[in-house]
PyMOL Python script that loads the backbone (N, CA, C, O; Angstrom):
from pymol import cmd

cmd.read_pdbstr("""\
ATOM      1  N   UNK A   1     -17.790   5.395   5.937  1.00  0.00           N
ATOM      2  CA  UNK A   1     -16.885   5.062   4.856  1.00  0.00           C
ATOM      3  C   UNK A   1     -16.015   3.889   5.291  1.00  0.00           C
ATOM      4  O   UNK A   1     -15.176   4.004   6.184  1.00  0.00           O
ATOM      5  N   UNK A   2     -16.265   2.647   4.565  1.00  0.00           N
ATOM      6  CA  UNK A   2     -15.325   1.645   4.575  1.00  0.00           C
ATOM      7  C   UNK A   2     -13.576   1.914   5.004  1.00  0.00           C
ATOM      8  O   UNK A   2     -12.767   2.603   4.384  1.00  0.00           O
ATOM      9  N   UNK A   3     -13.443   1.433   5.765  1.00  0.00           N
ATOM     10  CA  UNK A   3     -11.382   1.558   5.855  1.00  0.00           C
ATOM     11  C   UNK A   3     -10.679   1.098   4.679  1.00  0.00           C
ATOM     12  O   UNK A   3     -10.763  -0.072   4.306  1.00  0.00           O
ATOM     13  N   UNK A   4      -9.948   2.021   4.045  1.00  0.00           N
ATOM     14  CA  UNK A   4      -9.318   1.606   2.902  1.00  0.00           C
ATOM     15  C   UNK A   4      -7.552   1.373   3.195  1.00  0.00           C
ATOM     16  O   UNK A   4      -6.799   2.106   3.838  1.00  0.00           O
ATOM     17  N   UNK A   5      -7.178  -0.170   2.327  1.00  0.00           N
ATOM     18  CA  UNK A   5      -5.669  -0.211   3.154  1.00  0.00           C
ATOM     19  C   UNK A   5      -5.329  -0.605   1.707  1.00  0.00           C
ATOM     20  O   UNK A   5      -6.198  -0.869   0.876  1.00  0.00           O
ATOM     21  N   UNK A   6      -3.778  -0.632   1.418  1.00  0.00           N
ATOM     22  CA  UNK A   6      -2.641  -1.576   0.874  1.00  0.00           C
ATOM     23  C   UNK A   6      -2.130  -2.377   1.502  1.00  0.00           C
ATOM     24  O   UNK A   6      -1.824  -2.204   2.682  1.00  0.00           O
ATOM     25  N   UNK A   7      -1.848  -3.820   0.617  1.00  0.00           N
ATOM     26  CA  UNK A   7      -1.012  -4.849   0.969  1.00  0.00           C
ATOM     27  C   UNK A   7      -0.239  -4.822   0.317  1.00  0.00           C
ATOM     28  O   UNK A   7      -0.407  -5.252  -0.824  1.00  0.00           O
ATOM     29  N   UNK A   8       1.313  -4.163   0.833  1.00  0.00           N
ATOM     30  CA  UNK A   8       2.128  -4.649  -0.090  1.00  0.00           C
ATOM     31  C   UNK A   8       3.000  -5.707   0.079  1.00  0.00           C
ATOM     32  O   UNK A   8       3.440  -6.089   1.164  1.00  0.00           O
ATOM     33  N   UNK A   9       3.271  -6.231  -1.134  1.00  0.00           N
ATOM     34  CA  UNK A   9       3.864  -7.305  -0.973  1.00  0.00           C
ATOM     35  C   UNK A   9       4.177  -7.906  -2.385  1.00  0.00           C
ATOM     36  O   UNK A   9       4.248  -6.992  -3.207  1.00  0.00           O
ATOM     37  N   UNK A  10       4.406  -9.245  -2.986  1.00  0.00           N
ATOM     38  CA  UNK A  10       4.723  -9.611  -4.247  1.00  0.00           C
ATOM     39  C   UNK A  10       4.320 -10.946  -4.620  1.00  0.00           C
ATOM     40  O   UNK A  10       3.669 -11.655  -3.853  1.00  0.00           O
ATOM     41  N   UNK A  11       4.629 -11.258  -5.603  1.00  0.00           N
ATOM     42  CA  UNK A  11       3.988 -12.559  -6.269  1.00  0.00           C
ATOM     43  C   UNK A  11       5.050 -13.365  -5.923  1.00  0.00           C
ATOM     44  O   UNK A  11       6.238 -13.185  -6.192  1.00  0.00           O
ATOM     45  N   UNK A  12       4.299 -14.694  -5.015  1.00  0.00           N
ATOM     46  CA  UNK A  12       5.371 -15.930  -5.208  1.00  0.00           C
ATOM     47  C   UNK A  12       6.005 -15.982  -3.739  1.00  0.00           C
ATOM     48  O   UNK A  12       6.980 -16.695  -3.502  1.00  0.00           O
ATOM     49  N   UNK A  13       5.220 -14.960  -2.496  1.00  0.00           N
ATOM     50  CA  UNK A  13       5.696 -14.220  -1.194  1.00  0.00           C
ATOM     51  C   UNK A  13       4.829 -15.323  -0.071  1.00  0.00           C
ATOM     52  O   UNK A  13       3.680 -14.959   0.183  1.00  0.00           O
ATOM     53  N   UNK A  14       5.226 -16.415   0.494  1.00  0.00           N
ATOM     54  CA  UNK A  14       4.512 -17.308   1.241  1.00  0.00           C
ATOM     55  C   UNK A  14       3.848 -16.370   2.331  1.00  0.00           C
ATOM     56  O   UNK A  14       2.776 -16.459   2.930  1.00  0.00           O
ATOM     57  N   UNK A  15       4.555 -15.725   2.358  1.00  0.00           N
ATOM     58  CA  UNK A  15       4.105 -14.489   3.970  1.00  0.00           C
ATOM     59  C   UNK A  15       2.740 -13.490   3.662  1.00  0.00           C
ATOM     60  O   UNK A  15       1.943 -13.197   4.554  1.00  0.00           O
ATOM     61  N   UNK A  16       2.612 -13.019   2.241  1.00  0.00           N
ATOM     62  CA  UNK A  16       2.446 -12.466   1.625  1.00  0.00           C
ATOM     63  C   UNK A  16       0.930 -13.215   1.365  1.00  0.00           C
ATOM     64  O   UNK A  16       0.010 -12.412   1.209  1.00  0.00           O
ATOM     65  N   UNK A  17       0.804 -13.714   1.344  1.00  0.00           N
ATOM     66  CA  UNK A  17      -0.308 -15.012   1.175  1.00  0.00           C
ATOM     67  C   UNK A  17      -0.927 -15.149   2.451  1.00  0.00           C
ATOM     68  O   UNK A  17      -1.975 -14.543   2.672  1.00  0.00           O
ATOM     69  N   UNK A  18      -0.341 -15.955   3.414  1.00  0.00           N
ATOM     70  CA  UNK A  18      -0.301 -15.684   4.684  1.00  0.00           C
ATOM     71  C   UNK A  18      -1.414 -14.400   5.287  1.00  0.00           C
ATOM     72  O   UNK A  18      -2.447 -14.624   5.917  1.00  0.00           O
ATOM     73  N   UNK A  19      -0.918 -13.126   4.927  1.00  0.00           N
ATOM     74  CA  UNK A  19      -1.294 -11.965   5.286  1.00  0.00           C
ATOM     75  C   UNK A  19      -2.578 -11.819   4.441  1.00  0.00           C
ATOM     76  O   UNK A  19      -3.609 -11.442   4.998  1.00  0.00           O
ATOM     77  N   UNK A  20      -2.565 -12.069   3.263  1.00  0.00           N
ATOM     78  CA  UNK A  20      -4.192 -11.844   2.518  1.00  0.00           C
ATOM     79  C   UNK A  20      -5.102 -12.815   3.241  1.00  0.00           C
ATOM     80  O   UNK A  20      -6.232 -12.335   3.330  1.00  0.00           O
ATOM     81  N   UNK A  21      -4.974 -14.274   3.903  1.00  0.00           N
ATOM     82  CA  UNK A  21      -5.371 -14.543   4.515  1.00  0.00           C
ATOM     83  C   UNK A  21      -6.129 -14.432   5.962  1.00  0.00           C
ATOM     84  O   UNK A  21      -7.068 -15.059   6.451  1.00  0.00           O
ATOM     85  N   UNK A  22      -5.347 -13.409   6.410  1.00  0.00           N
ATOM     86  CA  UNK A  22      -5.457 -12.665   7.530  1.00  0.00           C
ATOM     87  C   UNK A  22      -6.610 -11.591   7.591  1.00  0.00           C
ATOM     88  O   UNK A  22      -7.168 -11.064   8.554  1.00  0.00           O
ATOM     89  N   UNK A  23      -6.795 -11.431   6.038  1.00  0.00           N
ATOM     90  CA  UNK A  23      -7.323  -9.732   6.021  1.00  0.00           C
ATOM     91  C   UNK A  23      -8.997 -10.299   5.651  1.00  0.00           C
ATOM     92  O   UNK A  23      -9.936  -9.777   6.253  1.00  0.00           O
ATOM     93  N   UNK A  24      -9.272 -11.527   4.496  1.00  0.00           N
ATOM     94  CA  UNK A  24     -10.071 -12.282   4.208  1.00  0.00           C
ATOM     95  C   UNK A  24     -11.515 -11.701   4.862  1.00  0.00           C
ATOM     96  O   UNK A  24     -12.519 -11.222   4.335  1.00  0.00           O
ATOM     97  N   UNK A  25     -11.097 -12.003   6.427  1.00  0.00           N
ATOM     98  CA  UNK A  25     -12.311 -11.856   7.148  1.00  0.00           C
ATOM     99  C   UNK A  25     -12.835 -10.633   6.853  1.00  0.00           C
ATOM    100  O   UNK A  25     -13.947 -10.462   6.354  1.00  0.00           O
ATOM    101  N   UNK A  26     -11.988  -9.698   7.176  1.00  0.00           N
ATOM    102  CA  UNK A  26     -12.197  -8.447   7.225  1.00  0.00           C
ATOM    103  C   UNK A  26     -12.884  -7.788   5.754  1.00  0.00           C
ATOM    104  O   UNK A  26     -13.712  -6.888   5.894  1.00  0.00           O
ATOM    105  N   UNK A  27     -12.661  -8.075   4.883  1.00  0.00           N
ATOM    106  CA  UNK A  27     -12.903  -7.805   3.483  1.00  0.00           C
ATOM    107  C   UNK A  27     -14.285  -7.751   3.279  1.00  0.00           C
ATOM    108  O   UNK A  27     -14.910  -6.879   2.676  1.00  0.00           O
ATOM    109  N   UNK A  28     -14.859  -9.102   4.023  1.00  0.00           N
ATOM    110  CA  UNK A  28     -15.868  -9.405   4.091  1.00  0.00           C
ATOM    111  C   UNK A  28     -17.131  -8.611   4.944  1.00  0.00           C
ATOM    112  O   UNK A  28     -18.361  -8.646   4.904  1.00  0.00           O
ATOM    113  N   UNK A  29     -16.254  -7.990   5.615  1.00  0.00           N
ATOM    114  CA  UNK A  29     -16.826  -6.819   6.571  1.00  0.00           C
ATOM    115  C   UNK A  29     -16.671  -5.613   6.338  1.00  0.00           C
ATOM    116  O   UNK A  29     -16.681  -4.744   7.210  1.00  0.00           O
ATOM    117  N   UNK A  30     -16.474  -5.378   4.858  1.00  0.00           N
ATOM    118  CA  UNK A  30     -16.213  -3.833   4.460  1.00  0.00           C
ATOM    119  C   UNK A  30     -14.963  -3.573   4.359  1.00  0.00           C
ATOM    120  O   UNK A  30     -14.834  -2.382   4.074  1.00  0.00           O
ATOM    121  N   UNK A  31     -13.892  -4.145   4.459  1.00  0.00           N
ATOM    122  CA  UNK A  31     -12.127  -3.608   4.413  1.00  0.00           C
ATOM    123  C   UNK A  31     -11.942  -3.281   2.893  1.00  0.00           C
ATOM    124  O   UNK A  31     -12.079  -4.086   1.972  1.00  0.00           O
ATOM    125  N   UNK A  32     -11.632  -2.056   2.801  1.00  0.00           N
ATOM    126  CA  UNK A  32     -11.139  -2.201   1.422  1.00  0.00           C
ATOM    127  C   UNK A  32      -9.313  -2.670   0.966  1.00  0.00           C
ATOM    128  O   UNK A  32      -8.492  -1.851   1.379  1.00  0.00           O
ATOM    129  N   UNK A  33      -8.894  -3.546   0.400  1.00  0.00           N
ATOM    130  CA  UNK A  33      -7.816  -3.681   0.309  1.00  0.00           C
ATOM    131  C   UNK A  33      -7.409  -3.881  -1.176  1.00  0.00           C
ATOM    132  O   UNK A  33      -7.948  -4.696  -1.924  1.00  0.00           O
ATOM    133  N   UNK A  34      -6.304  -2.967  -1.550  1.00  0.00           N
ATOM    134  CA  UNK A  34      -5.557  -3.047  -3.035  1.00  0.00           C
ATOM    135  C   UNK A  34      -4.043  -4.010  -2.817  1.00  0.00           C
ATOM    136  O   UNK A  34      -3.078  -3.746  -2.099  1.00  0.00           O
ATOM    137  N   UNK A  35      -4.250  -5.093  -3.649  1.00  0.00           N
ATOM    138  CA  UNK A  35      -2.733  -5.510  -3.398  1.00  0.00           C
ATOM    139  C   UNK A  35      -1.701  -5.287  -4.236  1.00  0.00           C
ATOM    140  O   UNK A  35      -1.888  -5.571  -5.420  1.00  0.00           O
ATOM    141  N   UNK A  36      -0.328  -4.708  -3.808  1.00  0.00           N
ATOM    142  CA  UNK A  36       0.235  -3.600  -4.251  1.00  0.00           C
ATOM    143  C   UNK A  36       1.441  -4.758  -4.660  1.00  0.00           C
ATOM    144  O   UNK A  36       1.755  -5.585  -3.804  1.00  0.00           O
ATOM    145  N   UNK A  37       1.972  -4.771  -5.745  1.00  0.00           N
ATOM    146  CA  UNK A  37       3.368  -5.558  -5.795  1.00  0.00           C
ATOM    147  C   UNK A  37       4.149  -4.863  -6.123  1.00  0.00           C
ATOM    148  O   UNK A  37       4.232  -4.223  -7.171  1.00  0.00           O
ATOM    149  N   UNK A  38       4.979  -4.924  -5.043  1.00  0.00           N
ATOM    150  CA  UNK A  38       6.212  -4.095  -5.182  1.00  0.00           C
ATOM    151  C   UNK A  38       7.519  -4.504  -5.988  1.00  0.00           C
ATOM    152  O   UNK A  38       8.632  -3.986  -5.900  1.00  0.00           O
ATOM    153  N   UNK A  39       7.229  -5.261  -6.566  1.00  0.00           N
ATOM    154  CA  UNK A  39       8.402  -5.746  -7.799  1.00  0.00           C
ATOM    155  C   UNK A  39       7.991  -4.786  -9.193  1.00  0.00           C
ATOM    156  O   UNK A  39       8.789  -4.604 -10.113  1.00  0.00           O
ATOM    157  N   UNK A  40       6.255  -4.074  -9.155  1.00  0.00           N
ATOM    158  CA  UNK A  40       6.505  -2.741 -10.101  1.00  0.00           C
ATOM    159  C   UNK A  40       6.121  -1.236  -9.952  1.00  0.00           C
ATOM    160  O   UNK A  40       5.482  -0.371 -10.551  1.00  0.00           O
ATOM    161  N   UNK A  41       7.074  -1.450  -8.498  1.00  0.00           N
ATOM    162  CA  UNK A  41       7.120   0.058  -7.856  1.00  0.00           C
ATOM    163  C   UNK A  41       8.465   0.179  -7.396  1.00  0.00           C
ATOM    164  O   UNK A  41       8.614  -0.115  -6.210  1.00  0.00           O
ATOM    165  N   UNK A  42       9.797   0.646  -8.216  1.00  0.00           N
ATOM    166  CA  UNK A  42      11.139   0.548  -7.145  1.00  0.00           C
ATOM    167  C   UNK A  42      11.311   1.059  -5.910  1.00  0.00           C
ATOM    168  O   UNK A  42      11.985   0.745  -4.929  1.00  0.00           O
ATOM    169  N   UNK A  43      10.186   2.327  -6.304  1.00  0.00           N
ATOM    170  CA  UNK A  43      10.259   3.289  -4.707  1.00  0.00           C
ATOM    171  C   UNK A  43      10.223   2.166  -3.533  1.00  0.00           C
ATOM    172  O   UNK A  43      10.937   1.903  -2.566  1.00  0.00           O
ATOM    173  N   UNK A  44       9.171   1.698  -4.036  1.00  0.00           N
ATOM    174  CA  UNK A  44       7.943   0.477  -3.099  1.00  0.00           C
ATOM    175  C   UNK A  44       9.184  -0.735  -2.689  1.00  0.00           C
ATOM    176  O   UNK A  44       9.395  -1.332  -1.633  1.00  0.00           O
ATOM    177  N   UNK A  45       9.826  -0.782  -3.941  1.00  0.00           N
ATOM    178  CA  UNK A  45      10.782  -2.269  -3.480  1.00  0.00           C
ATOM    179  C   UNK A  45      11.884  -1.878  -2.822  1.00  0.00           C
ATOM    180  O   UNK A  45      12.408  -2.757  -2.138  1.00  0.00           O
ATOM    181  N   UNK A  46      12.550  -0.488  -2.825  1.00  0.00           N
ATOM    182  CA  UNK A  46      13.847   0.153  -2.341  1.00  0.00           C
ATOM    183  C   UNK A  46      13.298   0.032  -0.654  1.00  0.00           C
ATOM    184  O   UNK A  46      14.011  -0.469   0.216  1.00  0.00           O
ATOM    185  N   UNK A  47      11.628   0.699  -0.329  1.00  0.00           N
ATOM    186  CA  UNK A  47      11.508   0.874   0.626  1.00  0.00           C
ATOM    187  C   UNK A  47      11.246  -0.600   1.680  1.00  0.00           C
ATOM    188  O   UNK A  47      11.732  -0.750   2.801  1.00  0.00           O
ATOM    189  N   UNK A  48      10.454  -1.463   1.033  1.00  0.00           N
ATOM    190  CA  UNK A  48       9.836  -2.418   1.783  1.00  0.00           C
ATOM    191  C   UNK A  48      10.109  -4.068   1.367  1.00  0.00           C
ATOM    192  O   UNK A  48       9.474  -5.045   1.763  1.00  0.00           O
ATOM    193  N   UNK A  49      11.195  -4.028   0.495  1.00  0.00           N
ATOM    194  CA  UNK A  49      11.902  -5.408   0.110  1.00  0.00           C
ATOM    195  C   UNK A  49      12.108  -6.458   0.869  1.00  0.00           C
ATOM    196  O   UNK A  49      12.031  -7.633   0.509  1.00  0.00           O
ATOM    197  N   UNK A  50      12.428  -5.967   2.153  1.00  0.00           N
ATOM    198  CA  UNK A  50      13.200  -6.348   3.357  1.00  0.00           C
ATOM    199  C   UNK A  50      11.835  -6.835   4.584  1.00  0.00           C
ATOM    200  O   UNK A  50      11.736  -7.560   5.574  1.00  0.00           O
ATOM    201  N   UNK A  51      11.045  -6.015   3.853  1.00  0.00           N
ATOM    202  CA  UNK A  51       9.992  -6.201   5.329  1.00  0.00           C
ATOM    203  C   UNK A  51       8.415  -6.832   4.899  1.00  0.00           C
ATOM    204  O   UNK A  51       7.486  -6.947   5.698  1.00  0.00           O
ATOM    205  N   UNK A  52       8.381  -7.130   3.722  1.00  0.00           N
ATOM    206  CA  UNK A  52       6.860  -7.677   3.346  1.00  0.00           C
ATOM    207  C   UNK A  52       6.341  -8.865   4.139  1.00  0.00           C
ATOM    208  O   UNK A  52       6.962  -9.594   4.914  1.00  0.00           O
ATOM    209  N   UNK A  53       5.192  -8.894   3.809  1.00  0.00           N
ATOM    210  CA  UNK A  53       4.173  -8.184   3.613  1.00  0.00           C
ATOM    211  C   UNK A  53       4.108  -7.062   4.806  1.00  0.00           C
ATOM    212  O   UNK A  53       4.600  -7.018   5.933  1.00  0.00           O
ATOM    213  N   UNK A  54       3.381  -6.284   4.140  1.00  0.00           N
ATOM    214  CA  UNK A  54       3.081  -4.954   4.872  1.00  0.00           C
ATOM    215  C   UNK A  54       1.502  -4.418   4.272  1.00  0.00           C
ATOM    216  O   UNK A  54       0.950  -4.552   3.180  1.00  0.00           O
ATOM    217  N   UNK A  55       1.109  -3.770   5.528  1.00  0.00           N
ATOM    218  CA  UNK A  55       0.023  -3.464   5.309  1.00  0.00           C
ATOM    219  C   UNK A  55       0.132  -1.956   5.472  1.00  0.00           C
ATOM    220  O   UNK A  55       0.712  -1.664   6.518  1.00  0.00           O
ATOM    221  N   UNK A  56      -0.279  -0.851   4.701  1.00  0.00           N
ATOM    222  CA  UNK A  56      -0.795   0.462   4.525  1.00  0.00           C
ATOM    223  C   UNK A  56      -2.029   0.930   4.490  1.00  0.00           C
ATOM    224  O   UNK A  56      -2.786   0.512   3.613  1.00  0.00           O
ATOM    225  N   UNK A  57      -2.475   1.895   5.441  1.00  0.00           N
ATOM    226  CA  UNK A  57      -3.723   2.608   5.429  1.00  0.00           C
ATOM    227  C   UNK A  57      -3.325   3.822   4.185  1.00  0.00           C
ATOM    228  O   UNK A  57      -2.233   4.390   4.146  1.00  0.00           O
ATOM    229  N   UNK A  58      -4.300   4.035   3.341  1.00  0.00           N
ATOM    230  CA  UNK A  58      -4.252   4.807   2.366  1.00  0.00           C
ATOM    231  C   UNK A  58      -4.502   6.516   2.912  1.00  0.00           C
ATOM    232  O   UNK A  58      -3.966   7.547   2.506  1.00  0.00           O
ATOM    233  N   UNK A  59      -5.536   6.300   3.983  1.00  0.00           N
ATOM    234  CA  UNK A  59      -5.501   7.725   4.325  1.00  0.00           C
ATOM    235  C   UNK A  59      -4.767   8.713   5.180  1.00  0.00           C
ATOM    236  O   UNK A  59      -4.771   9.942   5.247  1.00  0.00           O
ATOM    237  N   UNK A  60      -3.864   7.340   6.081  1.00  0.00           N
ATOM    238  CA  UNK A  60      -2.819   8.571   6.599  1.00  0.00           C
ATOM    239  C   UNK A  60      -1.564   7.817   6.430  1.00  0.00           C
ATOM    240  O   UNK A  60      -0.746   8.370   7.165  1.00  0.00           O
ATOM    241  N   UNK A  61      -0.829   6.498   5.620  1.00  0.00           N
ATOM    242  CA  UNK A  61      -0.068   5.876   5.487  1.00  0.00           C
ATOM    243  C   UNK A  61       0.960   5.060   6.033  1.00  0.00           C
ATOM    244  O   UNK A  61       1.972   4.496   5.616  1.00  0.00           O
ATOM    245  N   UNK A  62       0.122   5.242   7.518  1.00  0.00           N
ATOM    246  CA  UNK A  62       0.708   4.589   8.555  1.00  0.00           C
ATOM    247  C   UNK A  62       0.859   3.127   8.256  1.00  0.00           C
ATOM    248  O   UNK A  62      -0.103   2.696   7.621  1.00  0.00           O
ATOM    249  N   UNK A  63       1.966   2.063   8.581  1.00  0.00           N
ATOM    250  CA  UNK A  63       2.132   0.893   8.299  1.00  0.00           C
ATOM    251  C   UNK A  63       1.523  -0.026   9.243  1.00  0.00           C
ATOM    252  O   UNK A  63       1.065   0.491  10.262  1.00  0.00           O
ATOM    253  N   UNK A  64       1.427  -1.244   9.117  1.00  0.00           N
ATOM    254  CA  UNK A  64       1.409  -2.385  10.437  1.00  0.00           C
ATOM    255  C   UNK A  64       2.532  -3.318   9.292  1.00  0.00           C
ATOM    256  O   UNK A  64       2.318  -3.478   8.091  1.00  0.00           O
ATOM    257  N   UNK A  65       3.609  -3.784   9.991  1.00  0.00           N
ATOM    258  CA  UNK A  65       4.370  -4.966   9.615  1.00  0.00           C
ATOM    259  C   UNK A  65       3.945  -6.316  10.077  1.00  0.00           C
ATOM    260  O   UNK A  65       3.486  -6.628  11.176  1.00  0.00           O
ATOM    261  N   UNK A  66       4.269  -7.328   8.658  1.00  0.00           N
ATOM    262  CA  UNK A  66       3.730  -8.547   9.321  1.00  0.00           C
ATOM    263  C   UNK A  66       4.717  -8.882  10.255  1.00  0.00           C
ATOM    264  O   UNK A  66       5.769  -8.243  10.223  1.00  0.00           O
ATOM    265  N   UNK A  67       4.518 -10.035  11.328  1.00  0.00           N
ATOM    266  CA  UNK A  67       3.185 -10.609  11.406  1.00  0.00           C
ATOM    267  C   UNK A  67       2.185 -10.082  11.999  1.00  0.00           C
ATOM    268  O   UNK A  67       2.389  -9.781  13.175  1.00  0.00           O
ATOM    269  N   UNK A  68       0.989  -9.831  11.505  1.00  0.00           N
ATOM    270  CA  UNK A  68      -0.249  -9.481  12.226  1.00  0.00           C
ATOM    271  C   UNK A  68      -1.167 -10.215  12.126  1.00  0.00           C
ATOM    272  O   UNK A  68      -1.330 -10.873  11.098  1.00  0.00           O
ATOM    273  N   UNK A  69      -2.264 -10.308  13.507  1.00  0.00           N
ATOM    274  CA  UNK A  69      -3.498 -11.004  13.253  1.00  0.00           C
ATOM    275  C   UNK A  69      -4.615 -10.316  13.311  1.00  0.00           C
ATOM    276  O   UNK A  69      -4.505  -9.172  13.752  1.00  0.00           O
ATOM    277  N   UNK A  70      -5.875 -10.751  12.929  1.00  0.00           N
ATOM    278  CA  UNK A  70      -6.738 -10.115  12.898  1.00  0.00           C
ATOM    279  C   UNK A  70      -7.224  -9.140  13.830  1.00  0.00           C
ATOM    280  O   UNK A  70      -7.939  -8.249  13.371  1.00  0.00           O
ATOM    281  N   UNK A  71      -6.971  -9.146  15.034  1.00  0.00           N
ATOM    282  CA  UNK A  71      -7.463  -8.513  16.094  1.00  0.00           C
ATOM    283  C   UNK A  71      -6.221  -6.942  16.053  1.00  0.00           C
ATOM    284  O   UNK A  71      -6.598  -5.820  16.389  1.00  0.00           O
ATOM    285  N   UNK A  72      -4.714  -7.270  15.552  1.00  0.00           N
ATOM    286  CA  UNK A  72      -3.901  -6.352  14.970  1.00  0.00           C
ATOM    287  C   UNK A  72      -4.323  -5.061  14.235  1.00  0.00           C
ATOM    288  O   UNK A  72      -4.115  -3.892  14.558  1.00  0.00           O
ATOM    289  N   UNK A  73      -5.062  -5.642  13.011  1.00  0.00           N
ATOM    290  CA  UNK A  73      -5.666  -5.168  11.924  1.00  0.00           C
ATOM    291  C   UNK A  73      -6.484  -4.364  12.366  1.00  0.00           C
ATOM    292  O   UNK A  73      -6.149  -3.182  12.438  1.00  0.00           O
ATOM    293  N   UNK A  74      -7.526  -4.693  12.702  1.00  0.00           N
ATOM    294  CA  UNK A  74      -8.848  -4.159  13.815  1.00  0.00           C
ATOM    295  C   UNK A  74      -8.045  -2.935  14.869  1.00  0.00           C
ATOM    296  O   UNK A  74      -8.698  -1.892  14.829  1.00  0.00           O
ATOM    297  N   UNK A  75      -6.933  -2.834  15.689  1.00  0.00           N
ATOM    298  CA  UNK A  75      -6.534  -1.922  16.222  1.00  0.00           C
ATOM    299  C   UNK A  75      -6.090  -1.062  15.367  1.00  0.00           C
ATOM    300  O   UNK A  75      -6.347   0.139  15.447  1.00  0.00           O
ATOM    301  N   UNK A  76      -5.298  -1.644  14.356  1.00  0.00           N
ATOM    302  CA  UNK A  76      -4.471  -0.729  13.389  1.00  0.00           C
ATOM    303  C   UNK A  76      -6.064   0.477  12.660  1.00  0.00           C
ATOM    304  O   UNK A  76      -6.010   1.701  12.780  1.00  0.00           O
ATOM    305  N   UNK A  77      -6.919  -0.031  12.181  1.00  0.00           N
ATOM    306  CA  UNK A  77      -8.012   0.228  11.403  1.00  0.00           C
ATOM    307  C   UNK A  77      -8.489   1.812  12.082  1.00  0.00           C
ATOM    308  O   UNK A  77      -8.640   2.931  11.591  1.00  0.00           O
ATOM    309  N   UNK A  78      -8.635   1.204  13.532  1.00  0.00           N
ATOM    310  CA  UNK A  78      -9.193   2.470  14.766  1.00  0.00           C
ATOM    311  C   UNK A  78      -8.726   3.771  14.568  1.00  0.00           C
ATOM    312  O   UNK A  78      -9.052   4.668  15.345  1.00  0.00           O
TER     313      UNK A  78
END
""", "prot")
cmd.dss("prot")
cmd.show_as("cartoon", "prot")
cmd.util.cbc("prot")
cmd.orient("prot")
């Protein structure tokens, strides 16, 4: 089963961009990724306003904060 993650983050987020960039490769190799904007989730914006982009694994919800690089991702994934 493919690794399934969230990016959260928002529209108009240079970092945020940045980070989908990051993941690109990976996507391509089976990553599943939903990108989550947290400008229409308050929970989402109360919690992670301060810290985007962020990346979430869906199955146990553990975070990685940017900045990360690919080889990051790949540990985080394990």
């Amino acid at each position: 089963m493919p690794a399934e993650c969230q990016l959260l983050g928002t529209l108009g987020c240079h970092l945020c961009e940045q980070a989908e960039e990051v993941l690109m490769p990976l996507v391509d190799h089976g990553l599943l990724v939903e990108l989550v904007d947290i400008a229409e989730h308050p929970s989402l914006f109360d919690a992670y306003s301060l810290s985007i982009p962020v990346l979430r694994r869906v199955d146990t919800g553990a975070i990685l904060n940017w900045p990360f690089d690919t080889g990051q991702v790949v540990a985080f994934l394990r």
